[in-house]
N, C-alpha and C positions, 0 to 999 in steps of 0.2 A: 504494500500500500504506500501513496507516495501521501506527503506533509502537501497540504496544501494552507499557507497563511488566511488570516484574516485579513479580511477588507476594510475593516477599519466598523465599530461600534454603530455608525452609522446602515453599514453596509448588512449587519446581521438580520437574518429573520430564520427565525426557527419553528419545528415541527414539534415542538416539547419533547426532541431526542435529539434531533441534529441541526445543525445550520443549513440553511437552504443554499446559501452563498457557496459558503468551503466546501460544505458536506462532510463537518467535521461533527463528531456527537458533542453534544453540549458538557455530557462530564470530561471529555478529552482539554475542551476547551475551557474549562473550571481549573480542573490540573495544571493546564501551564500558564495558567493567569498564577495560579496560586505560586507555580514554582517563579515566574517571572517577579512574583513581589519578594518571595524571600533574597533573592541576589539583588534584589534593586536593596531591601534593608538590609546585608550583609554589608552592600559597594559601604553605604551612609555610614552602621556602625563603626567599618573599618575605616570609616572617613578616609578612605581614594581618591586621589587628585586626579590619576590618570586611568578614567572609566572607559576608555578606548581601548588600553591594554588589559585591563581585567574581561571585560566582553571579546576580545582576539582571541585570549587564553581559554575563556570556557567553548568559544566555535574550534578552538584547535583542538581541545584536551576531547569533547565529547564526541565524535567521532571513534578516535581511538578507545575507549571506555565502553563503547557499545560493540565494534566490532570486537575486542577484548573477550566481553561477555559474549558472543553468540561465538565464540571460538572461528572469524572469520578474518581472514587475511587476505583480503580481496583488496587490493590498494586505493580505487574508492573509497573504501567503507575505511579503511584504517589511517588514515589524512585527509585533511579536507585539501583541495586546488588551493598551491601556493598563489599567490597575487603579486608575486617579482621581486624586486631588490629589497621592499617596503619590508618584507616579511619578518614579523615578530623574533624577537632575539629566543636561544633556546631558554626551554623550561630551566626553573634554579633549584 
């Protein structure tokens, strides 16, 4: 199954399971509201200046964490597409 984003709160209309928009179920999209605000109040608590590089690190790191867990080494799945010279310094 492929992720498909939201359209933006305005965009949403649902079937009381899923969004007509995405076609994502409403609890999928409860879930990563919910996971999206606990990193939003991690970045605040750890008061980070540089929220560019903490958001780079979780699209680089979760990739490999999933492919990891399903035991797949399909180079796809286990990096995301470098972006060229710009690329994030390695993990520490």
């Amino acid at each position: 199954m492929s992720f498909h984003p939201c359209q933006g709160k305005t965009a949403c209309r649902d079937d009381g399971q899923r969004c007509l928009t995405c076609g994502r179920s409403l609890v999928e999209i409860q879930a990563l509201r919910e996971l999206m605000d606990r990193l939003a109040s991690l970045a605040i608590e750890c008061d980070y200046d540089n929220l560019d590089e903490f958001a780079a690190y979780i699209a680089r790191k979760l990739p490999k964490i999933v492919a990891h867990r399903l035991g797949d080494t399909r180079p796809h799945m286990a990096q995301p597409a470098e972006t060229g010279p710009e690329t994030a310094p390695a993990e520490r």
